[in-house]
N, C-alpha and C positions, 0 to 999 in steps of 0.2 A: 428216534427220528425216522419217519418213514423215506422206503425206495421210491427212488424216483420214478416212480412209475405214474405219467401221466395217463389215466382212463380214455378211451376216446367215444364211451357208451353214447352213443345220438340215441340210442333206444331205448327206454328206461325200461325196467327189468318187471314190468308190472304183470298182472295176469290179464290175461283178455280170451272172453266166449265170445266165439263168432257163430249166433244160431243161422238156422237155414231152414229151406221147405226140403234139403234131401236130396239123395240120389235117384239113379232114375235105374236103380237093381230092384233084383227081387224082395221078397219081406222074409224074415227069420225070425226065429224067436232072441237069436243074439244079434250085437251091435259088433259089428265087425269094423277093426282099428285097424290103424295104421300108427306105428309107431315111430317119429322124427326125430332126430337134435341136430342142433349147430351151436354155432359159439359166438356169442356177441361180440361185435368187431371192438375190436381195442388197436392201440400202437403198443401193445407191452413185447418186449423183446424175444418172443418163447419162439423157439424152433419147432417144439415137438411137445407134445402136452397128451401124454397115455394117463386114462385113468378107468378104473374098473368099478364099473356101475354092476353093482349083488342085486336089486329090486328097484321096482319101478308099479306104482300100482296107486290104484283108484280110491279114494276115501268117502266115506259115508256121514251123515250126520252120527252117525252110532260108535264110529270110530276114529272121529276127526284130527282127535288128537294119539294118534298112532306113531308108533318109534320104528316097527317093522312090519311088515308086508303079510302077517300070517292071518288069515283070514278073509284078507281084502281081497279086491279084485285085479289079479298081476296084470301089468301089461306087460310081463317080457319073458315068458315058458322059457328062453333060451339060458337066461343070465343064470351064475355073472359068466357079464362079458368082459372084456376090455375094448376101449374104443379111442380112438387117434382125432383129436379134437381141433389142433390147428389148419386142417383144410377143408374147416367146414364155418367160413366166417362172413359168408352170406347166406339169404334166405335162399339162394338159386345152390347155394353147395351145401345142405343139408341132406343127411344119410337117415336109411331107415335102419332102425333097430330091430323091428320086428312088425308081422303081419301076423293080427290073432283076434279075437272077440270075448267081450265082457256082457255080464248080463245089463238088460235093460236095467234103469234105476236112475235116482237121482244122487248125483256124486259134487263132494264139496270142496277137495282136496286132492292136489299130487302127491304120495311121501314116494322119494327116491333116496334109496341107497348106496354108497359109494366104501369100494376097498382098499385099494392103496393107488399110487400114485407115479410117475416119473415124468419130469420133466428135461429139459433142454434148455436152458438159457442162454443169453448170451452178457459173457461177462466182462465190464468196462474194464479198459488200462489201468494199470497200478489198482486193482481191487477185488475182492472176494467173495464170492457167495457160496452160500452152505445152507444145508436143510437140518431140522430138525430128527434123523433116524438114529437110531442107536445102532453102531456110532455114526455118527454125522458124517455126510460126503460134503467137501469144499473141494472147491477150484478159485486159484488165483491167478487173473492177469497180469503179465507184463508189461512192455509198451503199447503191446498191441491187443486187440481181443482176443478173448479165450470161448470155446462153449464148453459148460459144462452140463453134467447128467446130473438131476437131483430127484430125491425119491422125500418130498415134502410132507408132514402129516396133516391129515384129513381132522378139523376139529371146526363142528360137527361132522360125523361119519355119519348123519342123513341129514336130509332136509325136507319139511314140513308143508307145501305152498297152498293155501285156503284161496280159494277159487272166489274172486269177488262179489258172485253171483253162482247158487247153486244148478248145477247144468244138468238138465234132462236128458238123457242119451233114451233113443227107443230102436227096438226090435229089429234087422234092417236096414237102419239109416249108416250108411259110409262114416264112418268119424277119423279126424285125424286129430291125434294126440301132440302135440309137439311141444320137446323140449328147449331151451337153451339155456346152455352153461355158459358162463360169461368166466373166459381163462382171466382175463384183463381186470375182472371187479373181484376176483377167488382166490388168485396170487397174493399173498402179503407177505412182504417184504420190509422187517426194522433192519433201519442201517443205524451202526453205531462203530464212529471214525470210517475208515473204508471199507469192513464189512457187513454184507447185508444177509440177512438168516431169513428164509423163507418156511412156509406154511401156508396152508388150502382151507381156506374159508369158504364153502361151497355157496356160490350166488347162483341160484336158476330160476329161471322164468317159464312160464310154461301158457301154452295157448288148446284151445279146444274150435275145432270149427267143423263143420261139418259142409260148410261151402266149398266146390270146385276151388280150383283159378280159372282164367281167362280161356282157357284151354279145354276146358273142361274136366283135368282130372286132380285128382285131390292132391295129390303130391308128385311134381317132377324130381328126380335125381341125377346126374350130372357125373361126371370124372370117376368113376367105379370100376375098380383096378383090380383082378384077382384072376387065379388059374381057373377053369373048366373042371368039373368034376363030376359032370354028368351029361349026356344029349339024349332028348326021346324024340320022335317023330315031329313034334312041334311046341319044343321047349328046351330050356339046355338049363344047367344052374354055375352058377360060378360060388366062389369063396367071396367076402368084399375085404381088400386089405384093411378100411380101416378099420371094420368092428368084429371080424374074424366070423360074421353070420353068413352062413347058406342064402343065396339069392337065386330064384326060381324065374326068370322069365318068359315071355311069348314073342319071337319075332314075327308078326305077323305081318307088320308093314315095316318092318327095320330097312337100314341104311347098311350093307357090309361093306368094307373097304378093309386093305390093305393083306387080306389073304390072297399071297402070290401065288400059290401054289395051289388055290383054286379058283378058278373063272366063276361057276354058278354064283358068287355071290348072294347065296342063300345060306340057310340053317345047316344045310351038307357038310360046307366049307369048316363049322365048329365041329373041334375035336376034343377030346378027354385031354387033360394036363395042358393045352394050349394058354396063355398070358392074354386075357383081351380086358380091354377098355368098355364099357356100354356105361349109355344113357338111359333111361328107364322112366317110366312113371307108373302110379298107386292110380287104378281107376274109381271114378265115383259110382260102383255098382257094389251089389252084395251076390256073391262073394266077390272080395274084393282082385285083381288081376291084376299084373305086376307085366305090362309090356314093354318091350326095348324097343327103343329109337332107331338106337343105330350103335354099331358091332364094331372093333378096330381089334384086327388082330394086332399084337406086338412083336412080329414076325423078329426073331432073332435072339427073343429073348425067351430061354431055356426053362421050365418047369425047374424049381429047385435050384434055380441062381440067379433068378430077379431080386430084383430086391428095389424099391423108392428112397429116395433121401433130396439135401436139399446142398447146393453147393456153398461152402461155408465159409473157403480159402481158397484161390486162383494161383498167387505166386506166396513162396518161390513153387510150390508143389503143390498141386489141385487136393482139397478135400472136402469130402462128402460126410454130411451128419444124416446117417440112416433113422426114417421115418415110419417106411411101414415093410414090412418081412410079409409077402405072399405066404400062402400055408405051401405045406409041401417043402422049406427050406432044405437043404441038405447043407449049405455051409457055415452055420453056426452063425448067421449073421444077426444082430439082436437091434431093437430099435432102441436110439439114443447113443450107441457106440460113432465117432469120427473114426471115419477110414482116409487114408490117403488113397489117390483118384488116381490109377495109369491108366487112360485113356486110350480109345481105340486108334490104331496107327493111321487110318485114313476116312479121310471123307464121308466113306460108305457104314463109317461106320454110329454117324450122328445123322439124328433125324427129329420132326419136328411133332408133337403129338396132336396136329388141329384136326378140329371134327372134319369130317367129309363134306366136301361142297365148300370147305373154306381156302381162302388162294391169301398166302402172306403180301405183305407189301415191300415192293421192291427196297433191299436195302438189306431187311431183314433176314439173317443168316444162320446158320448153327451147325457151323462145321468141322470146327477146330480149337486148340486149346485155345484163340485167341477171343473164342465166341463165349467164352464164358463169364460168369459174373456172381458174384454173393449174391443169395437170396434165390436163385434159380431150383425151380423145381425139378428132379429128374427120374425117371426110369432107367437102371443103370443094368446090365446082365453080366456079370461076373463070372471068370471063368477059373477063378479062385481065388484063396486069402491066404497071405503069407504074411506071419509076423516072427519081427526081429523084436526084441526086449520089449518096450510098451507100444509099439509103434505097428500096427495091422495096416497091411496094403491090399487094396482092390483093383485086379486089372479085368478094365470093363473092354470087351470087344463089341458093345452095343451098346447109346447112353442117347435114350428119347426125353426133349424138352418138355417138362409137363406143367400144366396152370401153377401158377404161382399166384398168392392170395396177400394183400398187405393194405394198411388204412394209413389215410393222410389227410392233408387238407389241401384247396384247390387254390392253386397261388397264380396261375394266370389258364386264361383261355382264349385258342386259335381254333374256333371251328376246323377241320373235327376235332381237333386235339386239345389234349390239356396238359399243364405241367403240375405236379403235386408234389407239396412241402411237408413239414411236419411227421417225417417219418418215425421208425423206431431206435430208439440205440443201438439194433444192428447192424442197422444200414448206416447211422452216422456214425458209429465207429469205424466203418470200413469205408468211409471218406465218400457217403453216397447219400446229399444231401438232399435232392430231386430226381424224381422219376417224370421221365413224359411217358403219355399213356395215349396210345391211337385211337380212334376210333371208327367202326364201320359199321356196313350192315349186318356184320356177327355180332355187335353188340345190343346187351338187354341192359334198360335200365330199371332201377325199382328204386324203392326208400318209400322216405316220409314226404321227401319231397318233390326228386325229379323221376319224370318218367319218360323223361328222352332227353336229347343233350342239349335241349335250349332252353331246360330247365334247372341246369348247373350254374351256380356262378362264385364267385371267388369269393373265399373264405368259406366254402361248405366243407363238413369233413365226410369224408367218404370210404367205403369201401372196393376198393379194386382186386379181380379176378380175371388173370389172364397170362398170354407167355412173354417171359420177361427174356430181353436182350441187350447184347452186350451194344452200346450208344458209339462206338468206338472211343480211340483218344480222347481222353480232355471232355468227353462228352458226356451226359447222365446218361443209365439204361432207358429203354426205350420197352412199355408193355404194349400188346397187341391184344385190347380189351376186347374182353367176351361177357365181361359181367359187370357193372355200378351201379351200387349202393349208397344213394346221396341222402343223408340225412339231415342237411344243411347245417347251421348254428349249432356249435357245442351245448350242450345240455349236462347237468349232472346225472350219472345212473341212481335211481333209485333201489337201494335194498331190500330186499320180500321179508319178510319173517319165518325166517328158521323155527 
């Protein structure tokens, strides 16, 4: 019998060439890429979804039918990586993997590579899930939910995707590559009586374009969390928590905010080991440039004891299921562990993580234990771990609200606002069966089908990207939308061929 995991793919998992007349960079004799992934929005229950992708590389009619990467053309000099999949479940919150160039030629196929796996679930009352590792890791619910860590096996350990149409890449031309893994369609899950045994059926889709967007640059990036580990005169690099790769930027026209400690509000103000947030885009020239938006320091929070997670438990004791570990850790914090949450003693010590230039809406708070809520994203700083028998505690003296990503469907609408149904069994085991979701002029929409909010209507399932709060009493959380993804009418995902 399979897990109840209903799919909420609007996107079918097809391949698609988007040709173009090109960037407007210089000419090369290589095709310089841009390498992307995100995760097909599902409602599957995952908190955390680490998987470590060994090869990623281009295929020929001469080698179409290839198992690994040796001779072709890599797209990823850096792998393997590993890479943190669950907050990247729109097209506005896709991560690059890498910037590199392949030769001109015509290519017929993606084959990517994957090495092991862990995930994060959450597990229903009175029931069990377990993965397939020697030996198997299970966790069992009681009355109430549990999350468990599972490290599920990869079968197949690649995947194959033949390009619908053979795509000419030339000399020059800007290309982005992009992937998406779909955690939602790759999960599999046989339940038999109450428990459910998982494994990773790898589903990816993959696109090729060499078109802009709207903007004109070939790829925006969004929420990009890591230390400083480098500045030069006009450039800085940081680490990206979620795929552990060196990111090189230009501020050239950035946005800084939130470095107290220095006014110039420039390139000055970054420091070596500093914690900052940027927004970045992939320009459409050759070679390709990698410029930041805009810069948020994460003032308080320490080199070597940040750490992301996601709030898992509220009462009777706050806890957190760590998501992504900054390099640089000193306190042995590991992604996929639940910590209990001690919280900072005052006010000063919660804060809210919106881009610059953004003003919340009266009402909306994040002060106190009482502002909290399952499912909430955070940036937490740690001032260390103490554990009693199986039980590790975190006391955070600094804990910034960060986007929060989740799919539903649209059960009424109040200009601006919406309320959205059809969540995941995390949220409706922890008694949270709607969310309203705001909207304003910080919000982008995209999909298949809406591209602004008067093109929503009830019963579309969508993706939502934003900071979720606590609704008070009696009341649903309330998100302060930054990102929707309306893909209307449910659709079945279609499978590629492995």
């Amino acid at each position: 019998m399979g897990k109840k995991i209903s799919v909420l793919s609007a996107l079918p998992l097809l391949l698609v060439f988007f040709g173009g007349c090109g960037g407007n960079g210089q000419s090369s004799s290589e095709v310089p890429v841009a390498v992307s992934i995100s995760d097909q929005p599902s409602n599957v229950g995952v908190l955390s979804f680490d998987i470590q992708i060994t090869s990623a590389c281009l295929l020929t009619s001469a080698n179409a039918f290839a198992t690994d990467c040796s001779g072709a053309q890599s797209l990823l000099p850096e792998a393997p990586m590993t890479v943190q999949l669950e907050n990247m479940q729109t097209s506005q919150q896709s991560d690059v993997l890498a910037t590199t160039s392949v030769a001109p030629g015509t290519y017929t196929a993606l084959l990517i590579t994957f090495g092991t796996a862990a995930v994060a679930v959450n597990v229903d009352p009175n029931a069990t899930d377990k993965d397939t590792a020697t030996p198997p890791n299970s966790c069992t619910a009681a009355a109430t939910p549990a999350v468990c860590e599972l490290s599920p096996t990869l079968t197949p350990s690649s995947v194959n995707v033949p390009f619908p149409n053979a795509v000419k890449l030339s000399g020059g031309q800007p290309t982005n590559v992009s992937i998406e893994f779909s955690v939602g369609d790759s999960l599999v899950g046989v339940t038999a009586g109450t428990t459910t045994t998982f494994t990773i059926d790898p589903i990816v889709g993959a696109g090729v374009t060499t078109v802009p967007g709207g903007d004109g640059n070939l790829i925006d990036v969004s929420n990009v969390t890591g230390p400083v580990t480098s500045v030069l005169t006009s450039s800085f690099t940081l680490i990206d928590s979620a795929t552990g790769q060196a990111v090189t930027v230009t501020p050239a026209n950035a946005t800084f905010s939130g470095f107290s400690g220095c006014s110039a509000n420039n390139l000055t103000c970054v420091l070596t080991n500093q914690i900052v947030s940027i927004n970045y885009s992939v320009s459409d020239t050759s070679p390709l440039v990698l410029s930041v938006t805009s810069v948020t320091d994460d003032s308080g929070f320490t080199f070597g004891q940040a750490f992301e997670g996601t709030i898992v438990a509220t009462t009777p004791t706050p806890m957190v299921l760590v998501t992504q570990v900054p390099a640089g850790d000193t306190q042995d914090v590991t992604v996929g562990e639940v910590l209990t949450l001690v919280l900072p003693a005052t006010s000063a010590g919660f804060s809210v993580g919106v881009p610059a230039g953004q003003t919340l809406p009266a009402g909306l708070t994040f002060a106190g234990s009482g502002d909290l809520v399952v499912g909430q994203n955070v940036l937490i700083d740690s001032t260390g771990i103490t554990t009693a028998g199986d039980i590790s505690t975190t006391t955070a003296d600094q804990i910034e609200l960060e986007p929060t990503q989740f799919s539903g469907t649209v059960s009424t609408i109040t200009s601006p606002n919406l309320t959205v149904n059809g969540l995941n069994n995390f949220f409706n085991d922890n008694a949270i069966s709607t969310i309203q979701v705001q909207t304003g002029t910080q919000t982008t929409f995209g999909g298949s089908v809406a591209t602004k909010f008067d093109g929503i209507t009830v019963g579309d399932q969508a993706n939502f990207d934003g900071f979720l709060f606590n609704g008070g009493a009696g009341q649903s959380p309330i998100m302060f939308g930054e990102n929707i993804v309306d893909n209307g009418a449910p659709v079945e995902a279609v499978k590629p061929i492995n």
